[in-house]
Backbone as ProteinMPNN parsed JSONL, in Angstrom:
{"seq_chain_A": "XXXXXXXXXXXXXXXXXXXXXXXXXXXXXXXXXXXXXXXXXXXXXXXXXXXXXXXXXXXXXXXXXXXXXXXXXXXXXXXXXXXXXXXXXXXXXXXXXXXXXXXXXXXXXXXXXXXXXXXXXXXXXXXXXXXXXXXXXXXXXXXXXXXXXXXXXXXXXXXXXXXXXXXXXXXXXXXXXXXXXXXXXXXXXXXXXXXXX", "coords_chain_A": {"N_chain_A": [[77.3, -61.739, -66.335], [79.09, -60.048, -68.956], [81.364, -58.707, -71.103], [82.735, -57.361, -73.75], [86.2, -57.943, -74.724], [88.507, -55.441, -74.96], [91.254, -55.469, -75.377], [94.963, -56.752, -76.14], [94.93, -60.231, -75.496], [97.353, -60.514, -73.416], [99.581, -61.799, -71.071], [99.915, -60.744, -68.658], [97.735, -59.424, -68.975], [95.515, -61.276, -68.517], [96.175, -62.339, -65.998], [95.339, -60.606, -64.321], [92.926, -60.398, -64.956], [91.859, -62.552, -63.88], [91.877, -62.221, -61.237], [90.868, -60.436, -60.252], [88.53, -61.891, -60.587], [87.363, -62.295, -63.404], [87.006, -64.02, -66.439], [87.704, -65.391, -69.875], [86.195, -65.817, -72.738], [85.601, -66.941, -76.273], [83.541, -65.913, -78.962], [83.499, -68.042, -81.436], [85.696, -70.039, -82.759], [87.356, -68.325, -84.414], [86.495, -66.333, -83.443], [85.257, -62.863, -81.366], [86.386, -62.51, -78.506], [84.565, -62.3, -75.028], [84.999, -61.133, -71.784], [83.921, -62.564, -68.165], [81.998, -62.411, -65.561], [80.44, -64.232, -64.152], [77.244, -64.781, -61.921], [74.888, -66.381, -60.567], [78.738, -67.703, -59.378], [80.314, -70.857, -60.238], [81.487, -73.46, -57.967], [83.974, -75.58, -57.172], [84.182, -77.213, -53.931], [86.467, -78.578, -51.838], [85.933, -80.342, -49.529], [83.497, -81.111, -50.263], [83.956, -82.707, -52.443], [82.774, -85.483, -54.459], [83.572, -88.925, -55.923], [81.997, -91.443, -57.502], [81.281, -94.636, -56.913], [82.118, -96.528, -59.311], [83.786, -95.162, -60.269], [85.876, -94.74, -58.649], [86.761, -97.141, -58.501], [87.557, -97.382, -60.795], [89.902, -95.604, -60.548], [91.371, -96.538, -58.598], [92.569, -99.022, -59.854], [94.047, -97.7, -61.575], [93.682, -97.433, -64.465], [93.997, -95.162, -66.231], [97.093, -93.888, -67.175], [98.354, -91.238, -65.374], [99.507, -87.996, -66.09], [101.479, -84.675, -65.267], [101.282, -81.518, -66.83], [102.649, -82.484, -69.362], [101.785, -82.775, -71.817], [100.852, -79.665, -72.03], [100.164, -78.347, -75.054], [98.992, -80.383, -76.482], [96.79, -80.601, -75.164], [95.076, -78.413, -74.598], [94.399, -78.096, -77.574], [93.121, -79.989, -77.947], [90.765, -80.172, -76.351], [89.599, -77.719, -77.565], [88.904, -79.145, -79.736], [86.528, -79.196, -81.063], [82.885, -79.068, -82.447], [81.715, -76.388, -82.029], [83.086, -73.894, -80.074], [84.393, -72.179, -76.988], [87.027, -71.959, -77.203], [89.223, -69.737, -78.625], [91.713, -69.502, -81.431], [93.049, -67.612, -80.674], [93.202, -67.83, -78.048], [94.138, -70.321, -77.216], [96.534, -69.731, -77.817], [97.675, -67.517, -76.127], [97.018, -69.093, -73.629], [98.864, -70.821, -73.858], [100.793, -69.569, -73.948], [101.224, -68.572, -71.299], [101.27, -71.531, -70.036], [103.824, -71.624, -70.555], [105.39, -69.419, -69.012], [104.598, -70.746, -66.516], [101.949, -70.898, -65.413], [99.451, -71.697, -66.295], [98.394, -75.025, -66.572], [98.024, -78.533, -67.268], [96.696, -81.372, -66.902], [97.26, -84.939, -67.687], [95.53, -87.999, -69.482], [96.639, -91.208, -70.159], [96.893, -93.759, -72.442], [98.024, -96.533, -73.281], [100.149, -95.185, -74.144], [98.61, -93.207, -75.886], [97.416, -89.88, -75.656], [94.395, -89.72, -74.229], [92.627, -88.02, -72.758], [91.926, -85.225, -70.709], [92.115, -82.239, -69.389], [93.13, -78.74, -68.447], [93.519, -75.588, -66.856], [94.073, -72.214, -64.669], [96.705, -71.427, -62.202], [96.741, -69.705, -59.678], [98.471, -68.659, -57.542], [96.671, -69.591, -54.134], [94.659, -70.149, -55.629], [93.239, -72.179, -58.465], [91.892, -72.236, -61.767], [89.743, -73.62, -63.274], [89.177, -74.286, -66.502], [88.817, -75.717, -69.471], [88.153, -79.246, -70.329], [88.427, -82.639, -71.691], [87.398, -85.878, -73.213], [88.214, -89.116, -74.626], [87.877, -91.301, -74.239], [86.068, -93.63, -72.138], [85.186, -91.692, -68.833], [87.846, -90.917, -69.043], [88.891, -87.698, -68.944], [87.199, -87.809, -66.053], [89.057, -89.09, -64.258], [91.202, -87.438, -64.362], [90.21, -85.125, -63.329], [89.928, -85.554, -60.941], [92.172, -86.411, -60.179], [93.387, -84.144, -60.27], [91.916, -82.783, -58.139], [92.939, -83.778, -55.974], [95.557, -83.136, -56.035], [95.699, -80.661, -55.905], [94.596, -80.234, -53.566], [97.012, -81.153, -51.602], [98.622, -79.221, -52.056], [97.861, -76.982, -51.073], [95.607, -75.724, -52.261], [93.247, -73.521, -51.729], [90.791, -72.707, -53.401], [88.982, -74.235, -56.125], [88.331, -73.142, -59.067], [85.319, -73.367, -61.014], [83.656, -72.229, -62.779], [81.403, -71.882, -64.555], [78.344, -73.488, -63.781], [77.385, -76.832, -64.836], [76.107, -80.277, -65.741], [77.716, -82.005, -65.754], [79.595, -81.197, -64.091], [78.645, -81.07, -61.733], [77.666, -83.629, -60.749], [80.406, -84.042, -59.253], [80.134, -82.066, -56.99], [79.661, -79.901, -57.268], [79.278, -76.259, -56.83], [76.858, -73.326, -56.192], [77.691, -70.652, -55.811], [76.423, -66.685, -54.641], [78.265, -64.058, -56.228], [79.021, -61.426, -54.935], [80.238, -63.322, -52.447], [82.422, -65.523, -54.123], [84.099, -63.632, -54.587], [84.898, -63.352, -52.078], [85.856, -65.894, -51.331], [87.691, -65.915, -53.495], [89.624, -64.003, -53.049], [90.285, -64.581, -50.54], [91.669, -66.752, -51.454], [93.955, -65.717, -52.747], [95.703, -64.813, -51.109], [96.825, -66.793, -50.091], [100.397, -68.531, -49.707], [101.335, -70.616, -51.789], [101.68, -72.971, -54.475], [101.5, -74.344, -57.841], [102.855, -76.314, -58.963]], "CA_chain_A": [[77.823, -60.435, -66.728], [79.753, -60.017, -69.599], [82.115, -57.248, -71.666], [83.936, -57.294, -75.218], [87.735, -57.576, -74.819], [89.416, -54.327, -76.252], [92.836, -55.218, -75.123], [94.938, -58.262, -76.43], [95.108, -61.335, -74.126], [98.754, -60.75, -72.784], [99.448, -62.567, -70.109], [99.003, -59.49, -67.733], [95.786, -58.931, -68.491], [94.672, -62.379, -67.814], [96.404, -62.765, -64.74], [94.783, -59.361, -63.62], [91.037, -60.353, -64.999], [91.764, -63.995, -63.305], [92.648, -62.136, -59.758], [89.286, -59.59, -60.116], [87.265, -62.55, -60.878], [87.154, -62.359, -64.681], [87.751, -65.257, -67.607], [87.37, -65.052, -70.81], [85.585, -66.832, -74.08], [85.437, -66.168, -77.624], [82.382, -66.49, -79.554], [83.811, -68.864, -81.767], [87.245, -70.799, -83.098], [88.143, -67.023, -84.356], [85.424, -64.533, -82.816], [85.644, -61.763, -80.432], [86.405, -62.546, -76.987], [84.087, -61.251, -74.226], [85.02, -61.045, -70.099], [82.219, -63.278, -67.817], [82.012, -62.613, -64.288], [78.753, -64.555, -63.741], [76.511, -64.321, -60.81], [76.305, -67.085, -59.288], [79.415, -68.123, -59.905], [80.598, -72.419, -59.896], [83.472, -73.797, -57.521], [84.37, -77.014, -56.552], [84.51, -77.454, -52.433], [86.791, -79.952, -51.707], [85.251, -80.922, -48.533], [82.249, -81.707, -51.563], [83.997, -83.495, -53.863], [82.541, -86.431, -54.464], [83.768, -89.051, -56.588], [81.383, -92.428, -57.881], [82.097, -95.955, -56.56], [82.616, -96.527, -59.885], [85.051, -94.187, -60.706], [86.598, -95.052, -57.4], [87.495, -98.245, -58.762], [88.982, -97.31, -62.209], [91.39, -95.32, -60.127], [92.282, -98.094, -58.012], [92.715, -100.056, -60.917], [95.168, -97.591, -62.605], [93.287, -98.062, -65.751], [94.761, -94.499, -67.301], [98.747, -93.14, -66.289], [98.005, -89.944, -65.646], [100.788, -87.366, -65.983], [100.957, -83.136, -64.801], [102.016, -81.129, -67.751], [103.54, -83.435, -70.179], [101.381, -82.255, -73.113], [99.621, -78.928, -73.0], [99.747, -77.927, -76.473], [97.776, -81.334, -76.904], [95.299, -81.255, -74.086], [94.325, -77.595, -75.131], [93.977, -78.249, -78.829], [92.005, -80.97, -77.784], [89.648, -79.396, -75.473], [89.056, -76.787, -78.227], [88.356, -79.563, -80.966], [84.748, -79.449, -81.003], [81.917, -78.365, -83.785], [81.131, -75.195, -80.993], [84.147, -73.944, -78.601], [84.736, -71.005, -76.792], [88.314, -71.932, -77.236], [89.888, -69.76, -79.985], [92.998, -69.538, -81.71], [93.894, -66.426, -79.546], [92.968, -67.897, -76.582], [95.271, -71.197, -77.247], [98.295, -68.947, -78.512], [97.111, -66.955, -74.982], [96.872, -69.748, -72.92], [100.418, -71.32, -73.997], [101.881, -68.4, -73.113], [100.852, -68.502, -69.688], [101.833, -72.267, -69.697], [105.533, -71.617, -70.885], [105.471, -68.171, -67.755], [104.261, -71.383, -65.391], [100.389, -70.38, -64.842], [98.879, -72.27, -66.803], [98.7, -76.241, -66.363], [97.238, -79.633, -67.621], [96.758, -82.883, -65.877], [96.884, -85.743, -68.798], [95.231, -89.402, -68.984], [97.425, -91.882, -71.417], [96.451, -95.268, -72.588], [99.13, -97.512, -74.068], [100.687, -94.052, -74.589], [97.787, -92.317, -76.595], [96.567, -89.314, -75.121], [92.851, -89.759, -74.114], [91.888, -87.262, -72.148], [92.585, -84.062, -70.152], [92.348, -81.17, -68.331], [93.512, -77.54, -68.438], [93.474, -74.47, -66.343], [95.188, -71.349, -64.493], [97.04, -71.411, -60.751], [97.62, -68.527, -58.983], [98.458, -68.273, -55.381], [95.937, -70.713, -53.77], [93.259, -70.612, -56.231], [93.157, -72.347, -59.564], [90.904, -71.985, -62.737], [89.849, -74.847, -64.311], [89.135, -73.623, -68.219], [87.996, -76.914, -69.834], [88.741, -80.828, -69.657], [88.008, -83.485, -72.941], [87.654, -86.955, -72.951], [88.454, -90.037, -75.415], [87.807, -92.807, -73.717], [85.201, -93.411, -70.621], [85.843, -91.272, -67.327], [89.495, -90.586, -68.523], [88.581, -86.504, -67.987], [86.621, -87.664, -65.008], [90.158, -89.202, -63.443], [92.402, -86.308, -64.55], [89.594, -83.849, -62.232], [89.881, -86.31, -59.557], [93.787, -86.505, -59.701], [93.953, -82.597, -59.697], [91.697, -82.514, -56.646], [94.066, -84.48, -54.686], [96.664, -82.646, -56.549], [95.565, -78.947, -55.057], [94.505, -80.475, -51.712], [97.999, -81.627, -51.01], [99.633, -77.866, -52.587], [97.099, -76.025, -49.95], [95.31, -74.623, -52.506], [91.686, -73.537, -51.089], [90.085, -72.477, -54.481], [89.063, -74.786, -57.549], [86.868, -72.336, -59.654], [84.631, -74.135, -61.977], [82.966, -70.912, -63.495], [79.719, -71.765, -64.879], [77.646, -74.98, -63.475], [77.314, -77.746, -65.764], [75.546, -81.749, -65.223], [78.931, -82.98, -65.557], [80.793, -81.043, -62.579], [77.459, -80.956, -60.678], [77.787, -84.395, -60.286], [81.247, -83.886, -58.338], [79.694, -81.823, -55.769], [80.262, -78.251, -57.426], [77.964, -75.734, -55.806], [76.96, -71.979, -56.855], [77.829, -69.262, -54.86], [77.144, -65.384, -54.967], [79.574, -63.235, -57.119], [80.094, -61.41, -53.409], [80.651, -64.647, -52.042], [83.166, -65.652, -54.804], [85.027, -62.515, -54.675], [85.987, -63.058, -50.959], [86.663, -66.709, -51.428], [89.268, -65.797, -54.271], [90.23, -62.839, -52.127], [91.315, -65.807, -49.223], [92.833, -67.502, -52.041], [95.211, -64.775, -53.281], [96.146, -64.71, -49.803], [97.75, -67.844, -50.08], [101.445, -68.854, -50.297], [101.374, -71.859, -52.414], [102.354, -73.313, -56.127], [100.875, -75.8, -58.682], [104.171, -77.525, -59.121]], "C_chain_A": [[78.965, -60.635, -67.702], [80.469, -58.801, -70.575], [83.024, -57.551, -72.263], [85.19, -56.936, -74.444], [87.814, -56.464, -75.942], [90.203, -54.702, -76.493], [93.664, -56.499, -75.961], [95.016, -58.945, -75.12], [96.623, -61.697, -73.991], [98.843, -61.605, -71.081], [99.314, -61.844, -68.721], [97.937, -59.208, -67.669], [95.805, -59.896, -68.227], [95.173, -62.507, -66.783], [95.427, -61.552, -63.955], [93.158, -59.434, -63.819], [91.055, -61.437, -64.115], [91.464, -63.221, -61.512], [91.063, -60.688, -59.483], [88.393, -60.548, -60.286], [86.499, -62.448, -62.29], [87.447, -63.305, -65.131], [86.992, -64.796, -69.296], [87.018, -66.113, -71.814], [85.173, -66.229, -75.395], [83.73, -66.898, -78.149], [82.55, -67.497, -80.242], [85.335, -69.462, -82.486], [88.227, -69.48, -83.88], [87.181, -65.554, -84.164], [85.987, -63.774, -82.317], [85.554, -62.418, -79.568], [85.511, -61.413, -76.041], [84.743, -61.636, -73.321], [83.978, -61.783, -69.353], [82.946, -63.211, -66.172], [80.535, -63.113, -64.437], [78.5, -64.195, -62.072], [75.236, -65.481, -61.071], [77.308, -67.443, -59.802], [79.558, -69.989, -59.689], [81.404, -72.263, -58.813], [82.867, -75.026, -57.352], [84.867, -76.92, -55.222], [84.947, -78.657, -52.707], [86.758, -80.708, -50.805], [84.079, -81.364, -49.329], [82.494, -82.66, -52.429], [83.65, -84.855, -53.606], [83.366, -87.03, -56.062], [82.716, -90.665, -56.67], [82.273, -93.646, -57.036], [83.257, -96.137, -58.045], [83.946, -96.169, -60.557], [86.094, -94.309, -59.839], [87.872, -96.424, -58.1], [88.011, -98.38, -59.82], [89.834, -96.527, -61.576], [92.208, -95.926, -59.717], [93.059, -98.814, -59.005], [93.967, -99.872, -62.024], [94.97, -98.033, -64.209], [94.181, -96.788, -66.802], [96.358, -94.237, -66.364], [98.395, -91.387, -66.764], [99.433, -89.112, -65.338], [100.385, -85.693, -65.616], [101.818, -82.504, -65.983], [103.175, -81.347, -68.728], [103.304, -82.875, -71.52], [100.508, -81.03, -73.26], [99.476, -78.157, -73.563], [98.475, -78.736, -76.95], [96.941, -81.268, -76.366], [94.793, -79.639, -74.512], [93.481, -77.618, -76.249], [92.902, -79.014, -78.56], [90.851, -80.658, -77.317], [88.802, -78.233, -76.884], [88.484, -77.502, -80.073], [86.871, -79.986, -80.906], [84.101, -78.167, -82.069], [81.751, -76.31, -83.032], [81.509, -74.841, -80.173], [83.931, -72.611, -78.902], [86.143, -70.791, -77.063], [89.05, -71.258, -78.485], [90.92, -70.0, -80.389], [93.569, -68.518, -80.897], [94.008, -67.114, -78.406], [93.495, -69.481, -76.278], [96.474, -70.92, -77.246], [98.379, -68.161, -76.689], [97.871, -67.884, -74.002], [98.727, -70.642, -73.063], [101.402, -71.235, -73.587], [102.149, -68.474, -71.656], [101.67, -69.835, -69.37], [103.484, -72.5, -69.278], [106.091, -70.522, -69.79], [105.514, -69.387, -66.621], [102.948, -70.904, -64.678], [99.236, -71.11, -65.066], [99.531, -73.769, -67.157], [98.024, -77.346, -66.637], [97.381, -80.888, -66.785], [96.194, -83.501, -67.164], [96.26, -87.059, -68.675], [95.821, -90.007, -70.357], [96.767, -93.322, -70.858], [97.174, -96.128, -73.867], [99.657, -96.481, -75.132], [100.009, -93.243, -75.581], [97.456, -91.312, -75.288], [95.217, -89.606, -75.251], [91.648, -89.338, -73.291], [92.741, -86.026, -71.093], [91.795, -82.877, -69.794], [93.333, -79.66, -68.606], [93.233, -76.314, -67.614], [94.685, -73.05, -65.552], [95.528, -71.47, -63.007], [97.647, -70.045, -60.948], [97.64, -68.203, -58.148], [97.948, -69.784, -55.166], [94.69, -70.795, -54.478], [93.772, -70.842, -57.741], [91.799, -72.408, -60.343], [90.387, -72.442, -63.779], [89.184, -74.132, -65.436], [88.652, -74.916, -68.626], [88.787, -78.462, -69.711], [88.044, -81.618, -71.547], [88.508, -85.03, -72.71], [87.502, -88.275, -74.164], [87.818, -91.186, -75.615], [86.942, -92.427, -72.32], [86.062, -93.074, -69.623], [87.599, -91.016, -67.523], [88.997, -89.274, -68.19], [88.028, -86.615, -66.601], [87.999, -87.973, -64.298], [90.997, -88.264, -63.236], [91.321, -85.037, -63.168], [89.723, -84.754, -61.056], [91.421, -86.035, -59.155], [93.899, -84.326, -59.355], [93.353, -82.02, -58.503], [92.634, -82.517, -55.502], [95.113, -83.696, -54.622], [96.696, -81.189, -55.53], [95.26, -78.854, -53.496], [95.789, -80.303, -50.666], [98.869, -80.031, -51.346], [99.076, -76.933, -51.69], [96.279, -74.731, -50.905], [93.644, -74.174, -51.953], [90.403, -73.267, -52.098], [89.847, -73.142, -55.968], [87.449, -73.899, -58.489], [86.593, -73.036, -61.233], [83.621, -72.972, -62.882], [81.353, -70.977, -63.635], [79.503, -73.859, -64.648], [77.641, -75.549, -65.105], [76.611, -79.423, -65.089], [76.756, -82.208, -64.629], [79.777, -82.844, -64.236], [79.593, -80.843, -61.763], [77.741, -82.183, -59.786], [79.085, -84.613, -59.131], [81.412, -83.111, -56.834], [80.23, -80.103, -55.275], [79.018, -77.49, -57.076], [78.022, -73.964, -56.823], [76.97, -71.153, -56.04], [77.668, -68.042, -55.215], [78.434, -64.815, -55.59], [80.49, -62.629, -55.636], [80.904, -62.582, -53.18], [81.848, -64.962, -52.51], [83.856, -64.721, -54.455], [85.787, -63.046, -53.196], [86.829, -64.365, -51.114], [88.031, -66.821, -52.277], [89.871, -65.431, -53.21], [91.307, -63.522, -51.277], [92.329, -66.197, -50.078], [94.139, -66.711, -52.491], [96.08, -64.808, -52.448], [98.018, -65.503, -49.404], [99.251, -68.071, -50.774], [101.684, -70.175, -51.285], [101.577, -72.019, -54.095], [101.659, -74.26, -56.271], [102.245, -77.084, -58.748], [105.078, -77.681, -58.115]], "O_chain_A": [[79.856, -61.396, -67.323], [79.732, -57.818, -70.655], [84.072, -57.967, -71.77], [85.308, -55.955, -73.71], [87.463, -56.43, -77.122], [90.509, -54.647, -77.684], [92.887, -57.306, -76.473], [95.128, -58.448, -73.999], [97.115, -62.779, -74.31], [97.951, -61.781, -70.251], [98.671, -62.333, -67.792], [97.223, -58.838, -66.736], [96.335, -59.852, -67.117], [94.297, -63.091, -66.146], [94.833, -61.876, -62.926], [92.318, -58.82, -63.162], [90.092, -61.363, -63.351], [90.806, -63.874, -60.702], [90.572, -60.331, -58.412], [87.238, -60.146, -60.144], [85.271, -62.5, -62.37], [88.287, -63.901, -64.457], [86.039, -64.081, -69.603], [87.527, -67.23, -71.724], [84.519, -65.195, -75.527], [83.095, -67.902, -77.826], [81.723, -68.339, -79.891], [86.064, -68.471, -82.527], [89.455, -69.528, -83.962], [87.191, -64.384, -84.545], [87.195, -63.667, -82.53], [84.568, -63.154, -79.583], [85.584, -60.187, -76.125], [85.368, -62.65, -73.634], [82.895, -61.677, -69.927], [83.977, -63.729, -65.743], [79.611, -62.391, -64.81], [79.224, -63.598, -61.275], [74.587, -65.188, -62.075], [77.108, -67.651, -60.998], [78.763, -70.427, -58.858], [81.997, -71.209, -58.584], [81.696, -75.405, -57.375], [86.035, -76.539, -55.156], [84.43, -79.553, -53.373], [87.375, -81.769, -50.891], [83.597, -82.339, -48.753], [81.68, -83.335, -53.061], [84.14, -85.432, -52.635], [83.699, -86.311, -57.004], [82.719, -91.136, -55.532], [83.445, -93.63, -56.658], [84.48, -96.01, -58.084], [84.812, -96.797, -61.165], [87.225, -94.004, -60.217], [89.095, -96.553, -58.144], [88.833, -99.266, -60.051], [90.936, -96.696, -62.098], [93.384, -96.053, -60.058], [94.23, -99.134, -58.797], [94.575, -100.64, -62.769], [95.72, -98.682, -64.939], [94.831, -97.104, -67.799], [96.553, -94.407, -65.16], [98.266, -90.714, -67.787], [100.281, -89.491, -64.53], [99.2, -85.36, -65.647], [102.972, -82.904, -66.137], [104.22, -80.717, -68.887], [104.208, -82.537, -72.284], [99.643, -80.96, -74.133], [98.85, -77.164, -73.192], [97.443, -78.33, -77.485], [95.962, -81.845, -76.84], [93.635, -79.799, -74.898], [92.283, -77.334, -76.238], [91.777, -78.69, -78.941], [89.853, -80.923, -77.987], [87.584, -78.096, -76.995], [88.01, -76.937, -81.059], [86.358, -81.086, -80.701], [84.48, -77.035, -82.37], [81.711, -75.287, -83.715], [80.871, -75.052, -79.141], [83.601, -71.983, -79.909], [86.568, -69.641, -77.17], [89.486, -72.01, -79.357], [91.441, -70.911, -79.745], [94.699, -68.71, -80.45], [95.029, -66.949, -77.74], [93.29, -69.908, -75.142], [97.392, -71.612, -76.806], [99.415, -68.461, -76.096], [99.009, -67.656, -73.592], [99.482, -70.859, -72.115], [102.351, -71.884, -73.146], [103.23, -68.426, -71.069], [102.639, -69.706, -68.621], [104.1, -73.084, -68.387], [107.299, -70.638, -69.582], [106.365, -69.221, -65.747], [102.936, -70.569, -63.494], [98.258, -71.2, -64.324], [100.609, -73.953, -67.722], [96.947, -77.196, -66.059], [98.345, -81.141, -66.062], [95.19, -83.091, -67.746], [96.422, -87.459, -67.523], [95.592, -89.493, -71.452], [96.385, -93.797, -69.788], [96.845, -96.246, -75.048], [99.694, -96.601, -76.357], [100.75, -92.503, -76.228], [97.269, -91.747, -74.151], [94.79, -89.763, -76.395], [90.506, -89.758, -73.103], [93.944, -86.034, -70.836], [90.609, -82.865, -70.125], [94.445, -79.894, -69.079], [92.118, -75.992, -68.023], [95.875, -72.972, -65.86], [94.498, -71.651, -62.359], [98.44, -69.491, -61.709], [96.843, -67.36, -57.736], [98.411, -70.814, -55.658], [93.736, -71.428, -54.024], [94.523, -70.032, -58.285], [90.735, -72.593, -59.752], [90.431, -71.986, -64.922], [88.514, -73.179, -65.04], [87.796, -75.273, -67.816], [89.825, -78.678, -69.085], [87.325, -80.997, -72.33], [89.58, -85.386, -72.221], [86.36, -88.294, -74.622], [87.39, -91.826, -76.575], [87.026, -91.407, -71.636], [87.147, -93.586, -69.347], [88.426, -90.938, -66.615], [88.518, -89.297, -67.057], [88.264, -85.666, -65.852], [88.287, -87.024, -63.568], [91.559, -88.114, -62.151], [91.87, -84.323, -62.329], [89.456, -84.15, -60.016], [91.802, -85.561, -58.084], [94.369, -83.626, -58.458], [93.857, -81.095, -57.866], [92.963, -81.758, -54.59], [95.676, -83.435, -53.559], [97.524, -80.846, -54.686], [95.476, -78.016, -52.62], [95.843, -79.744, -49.571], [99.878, -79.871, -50.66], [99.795, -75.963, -51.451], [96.21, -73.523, -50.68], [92.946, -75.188, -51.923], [89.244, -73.52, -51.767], [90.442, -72.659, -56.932], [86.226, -74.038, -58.487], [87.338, -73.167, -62.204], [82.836, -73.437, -63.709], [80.44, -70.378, -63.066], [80.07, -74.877, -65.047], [77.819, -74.946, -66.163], [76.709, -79.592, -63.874], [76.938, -82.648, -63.493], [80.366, -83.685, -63.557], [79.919, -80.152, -60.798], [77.978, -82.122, -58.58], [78.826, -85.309, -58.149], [82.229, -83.286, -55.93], [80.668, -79.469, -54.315], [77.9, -78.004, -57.037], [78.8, -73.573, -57.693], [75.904, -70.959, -55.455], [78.469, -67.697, -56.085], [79.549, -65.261, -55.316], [81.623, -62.886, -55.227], [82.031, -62.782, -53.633], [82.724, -64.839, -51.654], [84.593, -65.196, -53.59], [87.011, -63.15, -53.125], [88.059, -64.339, -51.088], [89.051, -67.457, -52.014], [90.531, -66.165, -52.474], [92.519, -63.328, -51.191], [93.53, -66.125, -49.816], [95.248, -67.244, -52.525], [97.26, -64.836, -52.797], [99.154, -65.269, -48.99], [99.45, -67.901, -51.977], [102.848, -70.539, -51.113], [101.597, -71.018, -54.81], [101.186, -74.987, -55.397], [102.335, -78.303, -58.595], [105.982, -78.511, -58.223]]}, "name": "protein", "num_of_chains": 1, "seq": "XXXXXXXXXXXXXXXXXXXXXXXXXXXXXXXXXXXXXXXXXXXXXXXXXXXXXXXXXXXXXXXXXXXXXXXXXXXXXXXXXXXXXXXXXXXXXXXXXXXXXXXXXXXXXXXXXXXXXXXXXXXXXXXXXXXXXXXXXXXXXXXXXXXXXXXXXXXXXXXXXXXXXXXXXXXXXXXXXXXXXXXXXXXXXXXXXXXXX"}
């Protein structure tokens, strides 16, 4: 389900489409923005998450230093440098905003101090909203979604909404639920007393 933005993307409205179960995406790097409640919707259970041996053992290993909101001007831009993003220029200038309010948050992966991968989305209450992730170098995005698992486990948050399925977060042990469904699980999450930071 989807519906043209009239309004601009102040940081009121998005907190208020985020908290009905709305997000938003532009057609392209300066389109129109529509609204997307899908049906089913994604999440990430974190009684589900799986993570690879593999991947197990580049964490161990400390192969990237991962940091929580160090860079995200960079980890947005980044996310939105591709031939075909939903990410526009509104919805970076948008999203910034939110960061600099405290709503919006990145989890980074550095490698002999290059950025090389990352993560972006919105917290609010006990549910956050992952928005997109980009990667440089092998499995750095896959570590940065692993570290923010742990990350929201330990903050009590109960909601990681992954929006629309994909191979990539399938593999982590993201599931599709009813729009009902979704709605109440936010619903719980709003509930919640808890913070990203």
């Amino acid at each position: 389900m989807s519906t043209t933005a009239n309004s601009e993307l102040t940081p009121e409205v998005l907190i208020g489409a985020y908290m009905a179960g709305l997000f938003p995406m532009a057609d392209s790097k300066n389109g129109p923005i529509s609204w997307y409640s899908p049906d089913p919707r994604c999440i990430l259970p974190f009684d589900r998450f799986h993570v690879s041996r593999s991947l197990r053992q580049k964490i161990n290993r400390s192969v990237f230093s991962i940091t929580v909101d160090k860079s995200f001007p960079a980890v947005i831009a980044s996310c939105a440098d591709r031939p075909d993003t939903w990410i526009s220029n509104e919805i970076v200038n948008a999203y910034t905003l939110l960061h600099r309010m405290g709503f919006s948050h990145s989890v980074e992966a550095w490698s002999r101090g290059v950025l090389v991968g990352g993560l972006y989305g919105v917290a609010i209450r006990g549910a956050f909203f992952g928005e997109s992730m980009f990667t440089k170098m092998t499995d750095a995005s896959k570590v940065c979604l692993a570290f923010l698992v742990g990350h929201l486990i330990d903050r009590k948050f109960s909601l990681l909404d992954s929006q629309l399925m994909n191979d990539h977060i399938r593999q982590f042990g993201a599931v599709e639920v009813p729009r009902g469904e979704y709605l109440r699980i936010l619903s719980a999450a709003l509930e919640k007393e808890t913070s990203f930071s």
